[in-house]
PyMOL Python script that loads the backbone (N, CA, C, O; Angstrom):
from pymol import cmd

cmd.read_pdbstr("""\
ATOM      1  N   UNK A   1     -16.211 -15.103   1.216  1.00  0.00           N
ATOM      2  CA  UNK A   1     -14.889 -14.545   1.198  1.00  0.00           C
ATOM      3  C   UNK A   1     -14.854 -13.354   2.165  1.00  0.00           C
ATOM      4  O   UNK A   1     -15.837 -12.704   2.520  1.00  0.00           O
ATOM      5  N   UNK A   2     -13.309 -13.123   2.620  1.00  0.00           N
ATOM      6  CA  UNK A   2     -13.617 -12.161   3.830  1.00  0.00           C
ATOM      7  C   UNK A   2     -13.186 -11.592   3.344  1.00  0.00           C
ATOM      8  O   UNK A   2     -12.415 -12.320   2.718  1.00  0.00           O
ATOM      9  N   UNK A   3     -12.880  -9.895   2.818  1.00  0.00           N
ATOM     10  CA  UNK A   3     -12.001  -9.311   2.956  1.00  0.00           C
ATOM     11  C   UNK A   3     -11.341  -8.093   4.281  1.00  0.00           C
ATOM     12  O   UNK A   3     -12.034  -7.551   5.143  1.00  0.00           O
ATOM     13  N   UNK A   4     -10.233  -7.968   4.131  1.00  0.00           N
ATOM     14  CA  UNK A   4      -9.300  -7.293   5.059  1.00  0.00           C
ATOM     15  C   UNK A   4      -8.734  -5.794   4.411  1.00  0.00           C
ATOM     16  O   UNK A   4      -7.920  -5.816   3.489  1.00  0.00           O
ATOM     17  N   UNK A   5      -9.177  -4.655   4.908  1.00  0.00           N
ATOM     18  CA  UNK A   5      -8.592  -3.865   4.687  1.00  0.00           C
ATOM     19  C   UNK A   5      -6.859  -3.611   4.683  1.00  0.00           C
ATOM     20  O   UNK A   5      -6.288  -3.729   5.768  1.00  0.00           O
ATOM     21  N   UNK A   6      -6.153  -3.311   3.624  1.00  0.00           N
ATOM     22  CA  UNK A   6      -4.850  -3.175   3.654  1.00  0.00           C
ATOM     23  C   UNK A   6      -4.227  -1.826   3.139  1.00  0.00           C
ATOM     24  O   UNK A   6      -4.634  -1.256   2.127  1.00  0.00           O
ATOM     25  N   UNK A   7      -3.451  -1.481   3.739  1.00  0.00           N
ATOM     26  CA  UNK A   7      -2.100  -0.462   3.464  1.00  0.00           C
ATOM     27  C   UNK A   7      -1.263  -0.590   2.496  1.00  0.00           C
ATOM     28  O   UNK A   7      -0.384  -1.444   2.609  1.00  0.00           O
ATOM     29  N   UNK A   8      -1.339   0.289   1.225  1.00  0.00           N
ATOM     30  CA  UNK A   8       0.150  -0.134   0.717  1.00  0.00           C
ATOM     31  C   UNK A   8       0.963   1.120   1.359  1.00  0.00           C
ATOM     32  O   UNK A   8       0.482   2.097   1.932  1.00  0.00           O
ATOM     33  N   UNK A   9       2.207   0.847   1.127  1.00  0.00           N
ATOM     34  CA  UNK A   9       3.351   2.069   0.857  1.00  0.00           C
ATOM     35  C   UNK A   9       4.120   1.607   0.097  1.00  0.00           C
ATOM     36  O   UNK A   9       4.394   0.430  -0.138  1.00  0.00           O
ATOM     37  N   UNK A  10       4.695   3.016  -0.531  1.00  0.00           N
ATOM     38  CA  UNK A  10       5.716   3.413  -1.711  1.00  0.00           C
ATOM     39  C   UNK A  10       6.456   4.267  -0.740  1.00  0.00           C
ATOM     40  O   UNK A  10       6.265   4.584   0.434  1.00  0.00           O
ATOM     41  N   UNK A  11       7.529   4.578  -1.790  1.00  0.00           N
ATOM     42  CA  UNK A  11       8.560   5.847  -1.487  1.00  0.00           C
ATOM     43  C   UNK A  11       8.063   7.228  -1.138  1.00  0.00           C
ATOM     44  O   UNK A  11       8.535   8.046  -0.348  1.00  0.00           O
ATOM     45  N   UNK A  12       6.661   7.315  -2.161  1.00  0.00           N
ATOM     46  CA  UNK A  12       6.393   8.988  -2.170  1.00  0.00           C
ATOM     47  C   UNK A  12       4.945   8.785  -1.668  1.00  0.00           C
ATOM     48  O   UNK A  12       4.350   9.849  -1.497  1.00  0.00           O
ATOM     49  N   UNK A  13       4.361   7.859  -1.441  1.00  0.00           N
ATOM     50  CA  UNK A  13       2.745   7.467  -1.240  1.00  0.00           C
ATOM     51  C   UNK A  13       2.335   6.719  -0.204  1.00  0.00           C
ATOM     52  O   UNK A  13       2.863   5.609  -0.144  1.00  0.00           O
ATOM     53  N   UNK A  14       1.510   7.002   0.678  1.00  0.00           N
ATOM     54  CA  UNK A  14       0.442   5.733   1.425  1.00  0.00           C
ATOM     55  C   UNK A  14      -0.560   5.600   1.022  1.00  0.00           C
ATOM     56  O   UNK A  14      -1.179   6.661   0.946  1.00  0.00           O
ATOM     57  N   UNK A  15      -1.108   4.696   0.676  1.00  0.00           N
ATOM     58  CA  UNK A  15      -2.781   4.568   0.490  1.00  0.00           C
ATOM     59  C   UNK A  15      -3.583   3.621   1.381  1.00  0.00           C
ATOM     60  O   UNK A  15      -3.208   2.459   1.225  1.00  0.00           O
ATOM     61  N   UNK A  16      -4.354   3.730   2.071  1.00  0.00           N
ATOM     62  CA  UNK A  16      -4.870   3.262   3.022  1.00  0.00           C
ATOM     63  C   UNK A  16      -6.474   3.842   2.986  1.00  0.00           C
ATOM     64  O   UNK A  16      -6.732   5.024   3.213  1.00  0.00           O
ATOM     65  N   UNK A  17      -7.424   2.903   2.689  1.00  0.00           N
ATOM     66  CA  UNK A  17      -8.857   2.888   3.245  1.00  0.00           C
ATOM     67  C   UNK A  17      -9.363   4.086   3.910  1.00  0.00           C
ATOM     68  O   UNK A  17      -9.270   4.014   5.136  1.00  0.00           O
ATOM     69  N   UNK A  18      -9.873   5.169   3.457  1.00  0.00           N
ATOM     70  CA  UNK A  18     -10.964   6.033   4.218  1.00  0.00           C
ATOM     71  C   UNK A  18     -11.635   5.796   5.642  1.00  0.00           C
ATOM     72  O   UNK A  18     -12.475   4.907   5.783  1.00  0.00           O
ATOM     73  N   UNK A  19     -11.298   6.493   6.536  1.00  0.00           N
ATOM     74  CA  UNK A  19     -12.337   6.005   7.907  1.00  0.00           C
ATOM     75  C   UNK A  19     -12.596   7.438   8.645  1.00  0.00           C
ATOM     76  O   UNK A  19     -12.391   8.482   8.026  1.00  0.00           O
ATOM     77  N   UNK A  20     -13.163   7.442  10.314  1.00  0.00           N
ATOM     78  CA  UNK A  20     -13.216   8.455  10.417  1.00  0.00           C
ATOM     79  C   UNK A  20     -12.243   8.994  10.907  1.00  0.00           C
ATOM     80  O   UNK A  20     -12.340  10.220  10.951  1.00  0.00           O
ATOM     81  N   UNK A  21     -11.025   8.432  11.431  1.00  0.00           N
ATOM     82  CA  UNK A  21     -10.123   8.880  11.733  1.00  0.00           C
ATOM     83  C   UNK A  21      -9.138  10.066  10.789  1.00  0.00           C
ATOM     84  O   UNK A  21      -8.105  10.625  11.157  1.00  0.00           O
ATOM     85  N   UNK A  22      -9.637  10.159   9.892  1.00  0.00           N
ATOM     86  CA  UNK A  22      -8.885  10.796   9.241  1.00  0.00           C
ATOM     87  C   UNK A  22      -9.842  11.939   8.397  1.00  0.00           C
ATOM     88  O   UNK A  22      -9.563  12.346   7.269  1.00  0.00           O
ATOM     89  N   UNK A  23     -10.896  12.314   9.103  1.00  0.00           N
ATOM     90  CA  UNK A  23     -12.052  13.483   8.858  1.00  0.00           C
ATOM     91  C   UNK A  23     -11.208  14.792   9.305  1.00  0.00           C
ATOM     92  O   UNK A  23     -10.960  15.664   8.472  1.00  0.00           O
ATOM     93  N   UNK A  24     -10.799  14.894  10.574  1.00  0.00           N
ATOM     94  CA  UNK A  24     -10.189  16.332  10.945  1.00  0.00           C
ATOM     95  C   UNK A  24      -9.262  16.988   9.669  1.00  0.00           C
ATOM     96  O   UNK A  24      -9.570  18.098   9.238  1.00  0.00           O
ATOM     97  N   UNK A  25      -8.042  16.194   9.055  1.00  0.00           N
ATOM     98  CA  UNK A  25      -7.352  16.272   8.169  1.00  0.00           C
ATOM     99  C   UNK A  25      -8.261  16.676   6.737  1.00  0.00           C
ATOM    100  O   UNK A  25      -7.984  17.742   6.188  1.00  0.00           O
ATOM    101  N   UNK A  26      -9.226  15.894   6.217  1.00  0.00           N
ATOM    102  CA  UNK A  26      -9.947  16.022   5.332  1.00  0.00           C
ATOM    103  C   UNK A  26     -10.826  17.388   5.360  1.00  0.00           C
ATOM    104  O   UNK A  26     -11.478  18.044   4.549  1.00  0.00           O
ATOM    105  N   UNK A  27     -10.609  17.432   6.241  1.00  0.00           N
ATOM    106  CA  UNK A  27     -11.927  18.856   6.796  1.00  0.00           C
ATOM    107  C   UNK A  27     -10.931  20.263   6.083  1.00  0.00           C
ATOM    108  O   UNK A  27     -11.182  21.264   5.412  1.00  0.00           O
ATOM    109  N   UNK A  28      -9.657  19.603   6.717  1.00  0.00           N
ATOM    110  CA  UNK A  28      -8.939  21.080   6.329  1.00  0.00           C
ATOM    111  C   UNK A  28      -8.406  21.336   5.101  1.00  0.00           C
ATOM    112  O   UNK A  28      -7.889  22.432   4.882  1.00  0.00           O
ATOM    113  N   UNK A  29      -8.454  20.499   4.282  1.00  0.00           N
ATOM    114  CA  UNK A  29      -8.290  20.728   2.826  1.00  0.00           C
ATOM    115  C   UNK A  29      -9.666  20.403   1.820  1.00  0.00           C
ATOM    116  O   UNK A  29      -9.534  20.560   0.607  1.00  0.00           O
ATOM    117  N   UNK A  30     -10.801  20.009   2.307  1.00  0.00           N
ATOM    118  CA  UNK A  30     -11.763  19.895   1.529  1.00  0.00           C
ATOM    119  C   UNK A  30     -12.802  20.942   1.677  1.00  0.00           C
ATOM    120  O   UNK A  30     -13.556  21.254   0.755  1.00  0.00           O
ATOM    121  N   UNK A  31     -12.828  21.525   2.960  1.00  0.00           N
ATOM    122  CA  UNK A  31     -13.587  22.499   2.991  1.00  0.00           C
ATOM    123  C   UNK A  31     -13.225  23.801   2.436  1.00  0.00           C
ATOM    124  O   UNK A  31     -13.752  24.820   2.883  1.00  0.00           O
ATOM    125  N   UNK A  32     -12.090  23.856   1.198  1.00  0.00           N
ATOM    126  CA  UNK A  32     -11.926  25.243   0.311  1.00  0.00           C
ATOM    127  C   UNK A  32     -13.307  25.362  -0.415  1.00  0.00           C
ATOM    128  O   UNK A  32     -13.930  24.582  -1.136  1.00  0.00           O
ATOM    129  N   UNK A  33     -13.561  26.661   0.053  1.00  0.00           N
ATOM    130  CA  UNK A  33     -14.679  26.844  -0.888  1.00  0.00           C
ATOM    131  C   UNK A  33     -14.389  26.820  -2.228  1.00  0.00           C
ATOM    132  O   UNK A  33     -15.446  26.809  -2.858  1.00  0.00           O
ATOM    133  N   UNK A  34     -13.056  26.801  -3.224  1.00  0.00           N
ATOM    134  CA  UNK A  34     -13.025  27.030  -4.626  1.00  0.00           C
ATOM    135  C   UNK A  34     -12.985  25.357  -5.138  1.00  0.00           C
ATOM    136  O   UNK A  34     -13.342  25.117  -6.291  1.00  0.00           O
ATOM    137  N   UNK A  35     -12.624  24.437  -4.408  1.00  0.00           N
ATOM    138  CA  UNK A  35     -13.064  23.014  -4.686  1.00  0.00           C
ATOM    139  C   UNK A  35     -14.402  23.064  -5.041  1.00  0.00           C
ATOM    140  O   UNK A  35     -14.599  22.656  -6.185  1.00  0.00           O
ATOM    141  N   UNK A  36     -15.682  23.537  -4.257  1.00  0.00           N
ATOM    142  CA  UNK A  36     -16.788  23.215  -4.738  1.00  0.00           C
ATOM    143  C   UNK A  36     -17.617  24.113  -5.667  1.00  0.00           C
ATOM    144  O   UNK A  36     -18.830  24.321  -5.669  1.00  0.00           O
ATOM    145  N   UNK A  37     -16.635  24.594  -6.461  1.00  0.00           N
ATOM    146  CA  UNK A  37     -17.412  26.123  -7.332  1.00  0.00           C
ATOM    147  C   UNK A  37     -17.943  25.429  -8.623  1.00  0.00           C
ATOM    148  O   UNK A  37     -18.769  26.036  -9.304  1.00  0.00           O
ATOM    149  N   UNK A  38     -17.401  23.861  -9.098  1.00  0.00           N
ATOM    150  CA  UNK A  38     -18.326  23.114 -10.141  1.00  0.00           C
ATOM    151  C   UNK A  38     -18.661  21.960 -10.012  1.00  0.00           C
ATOM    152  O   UNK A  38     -18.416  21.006 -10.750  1.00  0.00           O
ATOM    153  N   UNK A  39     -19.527  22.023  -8.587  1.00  0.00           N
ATOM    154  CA  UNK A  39     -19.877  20.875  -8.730  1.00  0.00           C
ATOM    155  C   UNK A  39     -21.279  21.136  -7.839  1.00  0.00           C
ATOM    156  O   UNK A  39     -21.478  22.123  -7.130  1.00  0.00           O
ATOM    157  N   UNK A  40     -22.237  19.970  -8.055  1.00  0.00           N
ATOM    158  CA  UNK A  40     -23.861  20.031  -7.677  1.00  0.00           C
ATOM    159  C   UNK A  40     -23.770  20.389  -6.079  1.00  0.00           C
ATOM    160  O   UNK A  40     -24.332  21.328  -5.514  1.00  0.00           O
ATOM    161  N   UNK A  41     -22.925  19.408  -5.504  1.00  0.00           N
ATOM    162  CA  UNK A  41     -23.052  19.066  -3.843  1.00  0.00           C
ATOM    163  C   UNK A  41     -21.996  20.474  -3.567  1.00  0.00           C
ATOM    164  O   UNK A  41     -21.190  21.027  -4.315  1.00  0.00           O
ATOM    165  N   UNK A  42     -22.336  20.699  -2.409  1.00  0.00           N
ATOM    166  CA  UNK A  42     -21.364  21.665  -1.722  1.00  0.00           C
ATOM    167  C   UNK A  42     -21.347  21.432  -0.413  1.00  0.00           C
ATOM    168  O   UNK A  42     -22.319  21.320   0.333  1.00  0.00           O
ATOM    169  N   UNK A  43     -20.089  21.355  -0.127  1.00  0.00           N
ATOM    170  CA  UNK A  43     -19.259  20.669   1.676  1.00  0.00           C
ATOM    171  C   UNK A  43     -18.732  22.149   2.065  1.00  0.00           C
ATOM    172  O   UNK A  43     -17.961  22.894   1.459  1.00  0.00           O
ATOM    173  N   UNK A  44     -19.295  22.282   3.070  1.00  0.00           N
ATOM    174  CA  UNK A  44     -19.291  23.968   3.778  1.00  0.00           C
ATOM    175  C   UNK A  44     -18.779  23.615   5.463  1.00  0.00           C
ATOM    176  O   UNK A  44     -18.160  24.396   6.186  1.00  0.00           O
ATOM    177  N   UNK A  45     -19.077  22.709   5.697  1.00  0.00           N
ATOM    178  CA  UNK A  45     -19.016  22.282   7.302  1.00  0.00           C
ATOM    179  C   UNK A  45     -18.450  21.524   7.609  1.00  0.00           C
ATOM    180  O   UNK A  45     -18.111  21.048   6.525  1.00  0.00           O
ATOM    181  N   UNK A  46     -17.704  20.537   8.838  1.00  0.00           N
ATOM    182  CA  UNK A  46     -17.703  19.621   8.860  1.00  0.00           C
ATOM    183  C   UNK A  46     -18.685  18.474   8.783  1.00  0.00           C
ATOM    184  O   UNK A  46     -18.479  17.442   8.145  1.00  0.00           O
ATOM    185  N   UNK A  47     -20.117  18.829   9.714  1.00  0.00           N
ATOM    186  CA  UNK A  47     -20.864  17.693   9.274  1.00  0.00           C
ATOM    187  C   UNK A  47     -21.081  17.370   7.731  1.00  0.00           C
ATOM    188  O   UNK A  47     -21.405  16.299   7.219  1.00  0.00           O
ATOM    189  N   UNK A  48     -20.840  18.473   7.197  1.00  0.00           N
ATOM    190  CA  UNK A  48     -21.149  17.924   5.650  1.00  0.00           C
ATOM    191  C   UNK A  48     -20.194  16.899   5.365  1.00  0.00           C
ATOM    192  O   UNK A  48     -20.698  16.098   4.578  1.00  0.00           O
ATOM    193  N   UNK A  49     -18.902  16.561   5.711  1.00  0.00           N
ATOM    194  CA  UNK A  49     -17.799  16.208   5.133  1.00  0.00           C
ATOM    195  C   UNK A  49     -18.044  14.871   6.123  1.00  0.00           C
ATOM    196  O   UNK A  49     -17.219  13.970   5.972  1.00  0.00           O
ATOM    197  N   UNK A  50     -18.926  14.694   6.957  1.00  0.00           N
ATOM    198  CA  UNK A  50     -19.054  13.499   7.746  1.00  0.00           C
ATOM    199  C   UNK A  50     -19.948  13.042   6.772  1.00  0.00           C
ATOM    200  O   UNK A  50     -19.467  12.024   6.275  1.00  0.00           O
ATOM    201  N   UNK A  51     -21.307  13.396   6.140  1.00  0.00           N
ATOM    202  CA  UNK A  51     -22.319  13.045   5.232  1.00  0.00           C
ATOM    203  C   UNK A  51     -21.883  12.326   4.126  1.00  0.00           C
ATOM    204  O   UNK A  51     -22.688  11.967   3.267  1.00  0.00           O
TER     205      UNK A  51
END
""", "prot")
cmd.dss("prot")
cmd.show_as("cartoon", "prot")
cmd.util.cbc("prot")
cmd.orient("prot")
């Protein structure tokens, strides 16, 4: 079986598959340092957020 990555959309939502195209964006809201104040791993950089 093959599968094909797909897109939905809604009114208020896209959801679409993770890739790297969309790291710069991720970088700038995941790298708050108060996101990672409970949890084991900590994302400080971008390469971390590539890892």
């Amino acid at each position: 079986m093959i599968l094909h990555p797909i897109i939905l959309h809604g009114t208020q939502v896209r959801l679409e598959p993770l890739s790297m195209h969309h790291h710069l964006q991720l970088c700038e809201v995941g790298l708050d340092n108060e996101l990672w104040k409970l949890t084991m791993t900590v994302m400080t950089t971008p390469d971390d957020m590539k890892t």
